[in-house]
One Martini backbone bead per residue (centre of mass of N, CA, C, O) as a GRO file, in nm:
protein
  116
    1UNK     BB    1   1.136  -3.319  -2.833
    2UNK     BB    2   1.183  -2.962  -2.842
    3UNK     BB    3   1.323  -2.623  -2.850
    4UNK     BB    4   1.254  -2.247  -2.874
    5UNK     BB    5   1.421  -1.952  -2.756
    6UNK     BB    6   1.293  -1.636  -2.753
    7UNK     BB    7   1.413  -1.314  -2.660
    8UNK     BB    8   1.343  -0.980  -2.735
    9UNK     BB    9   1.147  -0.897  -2.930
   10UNK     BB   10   1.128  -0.648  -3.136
   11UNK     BB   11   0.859  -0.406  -3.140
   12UNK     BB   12   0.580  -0.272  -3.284
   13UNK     BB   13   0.277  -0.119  -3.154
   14UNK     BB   14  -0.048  -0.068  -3.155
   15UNK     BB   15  -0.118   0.007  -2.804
   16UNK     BB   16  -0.398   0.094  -2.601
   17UNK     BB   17  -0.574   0.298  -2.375
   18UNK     BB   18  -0.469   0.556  -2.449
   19UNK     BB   19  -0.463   0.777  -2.669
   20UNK     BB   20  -0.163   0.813  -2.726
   21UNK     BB   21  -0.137   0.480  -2.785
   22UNK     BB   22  -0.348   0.477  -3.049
   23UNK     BB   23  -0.135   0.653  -3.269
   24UNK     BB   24   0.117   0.546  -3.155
   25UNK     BB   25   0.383   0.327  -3.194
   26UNK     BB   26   0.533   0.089  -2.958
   27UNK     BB   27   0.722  -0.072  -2.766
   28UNK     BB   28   0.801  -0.471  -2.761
   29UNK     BB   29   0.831  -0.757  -2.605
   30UNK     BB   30   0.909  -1.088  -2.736
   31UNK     BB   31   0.872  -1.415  -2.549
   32UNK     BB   32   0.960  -1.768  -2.680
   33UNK     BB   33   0.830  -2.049  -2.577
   34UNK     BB   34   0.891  -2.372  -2.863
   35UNK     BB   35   0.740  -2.717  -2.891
   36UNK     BB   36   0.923  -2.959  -3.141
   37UNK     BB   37   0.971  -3.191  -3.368
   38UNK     BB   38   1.352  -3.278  -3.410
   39UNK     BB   39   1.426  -3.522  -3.545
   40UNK     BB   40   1.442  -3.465  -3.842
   41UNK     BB   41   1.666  -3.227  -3.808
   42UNK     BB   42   1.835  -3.374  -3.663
   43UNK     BB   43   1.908  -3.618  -3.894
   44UNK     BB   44   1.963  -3.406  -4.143
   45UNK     BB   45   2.039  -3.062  -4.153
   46UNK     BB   46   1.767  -2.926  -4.226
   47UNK     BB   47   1.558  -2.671  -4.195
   48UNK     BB   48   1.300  -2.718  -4.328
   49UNK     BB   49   1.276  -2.959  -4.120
   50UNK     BB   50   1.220  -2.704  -3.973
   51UNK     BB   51   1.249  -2.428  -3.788
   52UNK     BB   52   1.285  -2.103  -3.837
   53UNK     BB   53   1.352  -1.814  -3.688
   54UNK     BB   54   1.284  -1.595  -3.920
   55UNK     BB   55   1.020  -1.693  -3.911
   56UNK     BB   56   0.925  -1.603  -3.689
   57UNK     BB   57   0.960  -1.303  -3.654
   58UNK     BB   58   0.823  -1.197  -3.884
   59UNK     BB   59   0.536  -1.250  -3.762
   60UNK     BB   60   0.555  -1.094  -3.575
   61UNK     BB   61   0.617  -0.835  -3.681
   62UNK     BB   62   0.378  -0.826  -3.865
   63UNK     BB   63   0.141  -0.829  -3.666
   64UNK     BB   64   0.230  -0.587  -3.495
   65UNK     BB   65   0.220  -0.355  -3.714
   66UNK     BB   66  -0.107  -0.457  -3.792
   67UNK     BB   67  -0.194  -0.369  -3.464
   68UNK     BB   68  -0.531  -0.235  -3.322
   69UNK     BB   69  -0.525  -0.234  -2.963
   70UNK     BB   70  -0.550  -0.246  -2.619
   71UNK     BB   71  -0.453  -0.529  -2.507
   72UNK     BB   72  -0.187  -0.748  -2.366
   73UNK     BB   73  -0.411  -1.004  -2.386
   74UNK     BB   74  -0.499  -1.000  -2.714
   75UNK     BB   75  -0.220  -0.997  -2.825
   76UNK     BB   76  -0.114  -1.264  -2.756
   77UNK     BB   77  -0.409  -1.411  -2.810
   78UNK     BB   78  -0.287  -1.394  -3.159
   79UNK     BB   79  -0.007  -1.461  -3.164
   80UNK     BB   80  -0.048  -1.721  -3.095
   81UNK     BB   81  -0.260  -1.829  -3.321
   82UNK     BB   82  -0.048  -1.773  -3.540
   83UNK     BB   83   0.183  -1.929  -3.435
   84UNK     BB   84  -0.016  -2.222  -3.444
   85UNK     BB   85  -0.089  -2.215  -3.742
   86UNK     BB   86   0.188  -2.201  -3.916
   87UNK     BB   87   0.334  -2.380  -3.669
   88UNK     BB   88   0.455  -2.698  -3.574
   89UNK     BB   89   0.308  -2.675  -3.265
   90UNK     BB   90   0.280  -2.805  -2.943
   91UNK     BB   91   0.390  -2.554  -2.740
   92UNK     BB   92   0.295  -2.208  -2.610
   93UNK     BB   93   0.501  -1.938  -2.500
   94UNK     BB   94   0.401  -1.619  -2.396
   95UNK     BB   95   0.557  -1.293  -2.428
   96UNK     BB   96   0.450  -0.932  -2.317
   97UNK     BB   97   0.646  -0.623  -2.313
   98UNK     BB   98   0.577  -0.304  -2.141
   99UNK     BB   99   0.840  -0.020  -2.115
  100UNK     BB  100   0.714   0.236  -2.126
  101UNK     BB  101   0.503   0.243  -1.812
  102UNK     BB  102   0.754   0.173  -1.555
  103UNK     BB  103   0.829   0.392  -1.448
  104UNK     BB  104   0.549   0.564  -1.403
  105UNK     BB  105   0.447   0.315  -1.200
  106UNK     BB  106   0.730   0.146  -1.045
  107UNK     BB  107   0.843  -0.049  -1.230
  108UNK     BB  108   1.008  -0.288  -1.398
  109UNK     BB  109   0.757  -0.497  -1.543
  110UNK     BB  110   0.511  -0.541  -1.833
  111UNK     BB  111   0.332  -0.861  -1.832
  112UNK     BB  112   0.222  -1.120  -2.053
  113UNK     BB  113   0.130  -1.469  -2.021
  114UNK     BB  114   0.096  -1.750  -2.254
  115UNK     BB  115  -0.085  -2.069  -2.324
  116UNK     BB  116  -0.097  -2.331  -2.595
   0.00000   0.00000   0.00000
């Protein structure tokens, strides 16, 4: 087994609690780490016999563009099970920052983060 790391993945999605959050799409930032058997494409270094970095993000971009929802805790646990339909992932771990209301809160960082 092996992992892939990727870190603050920009994407666009309607999604909040605020009518003005509900009309249009904001920013939010995805980062997922998942383990899967690195064997073949480790023996082989082909590509096809591994996950391509360039295909899990279209996924999560194409997900979160048609995302209509309230909480970054459905849209969490929608793209995880995504990506676990998708992709032969054997644990998958996702981060969902919610970076527009950080300042107006007092926060640093509005993060959800799931594990299938």
């Amino acid at each position: 087994m092996g992992k892939i790391i990727l870190e603050g993945i920009e994407v666009m999605a309607r999604i909040g609690l605020l009518e003005e959050e509900q009309y249009a799409p904001q920013d939010l930032r995805v980062s997922l780490e998942l383990s899967y058997d690195l064997e073949t494409i480790r023996e082989t270094d082909d590509i096809s016999a591994g996950i391509d970095y360039r295909d899990l993000i279209e996924i999560i971009r194409e997900f979160s563009i048609t995302y209509d929802g309230k909480t970054l805790e459905r849209f969490a646990h929608l793209l995880a099970t995504r990506l676990k339909e998708k992709f032969p992932i054997g644990h998958l771990k996702l981060a969902v920052d919610k970076p527009r209301y950080t300042k107006k809160l007092g926060l640093r960082e509005i993060r959800v983060e799931v594990e299938r």
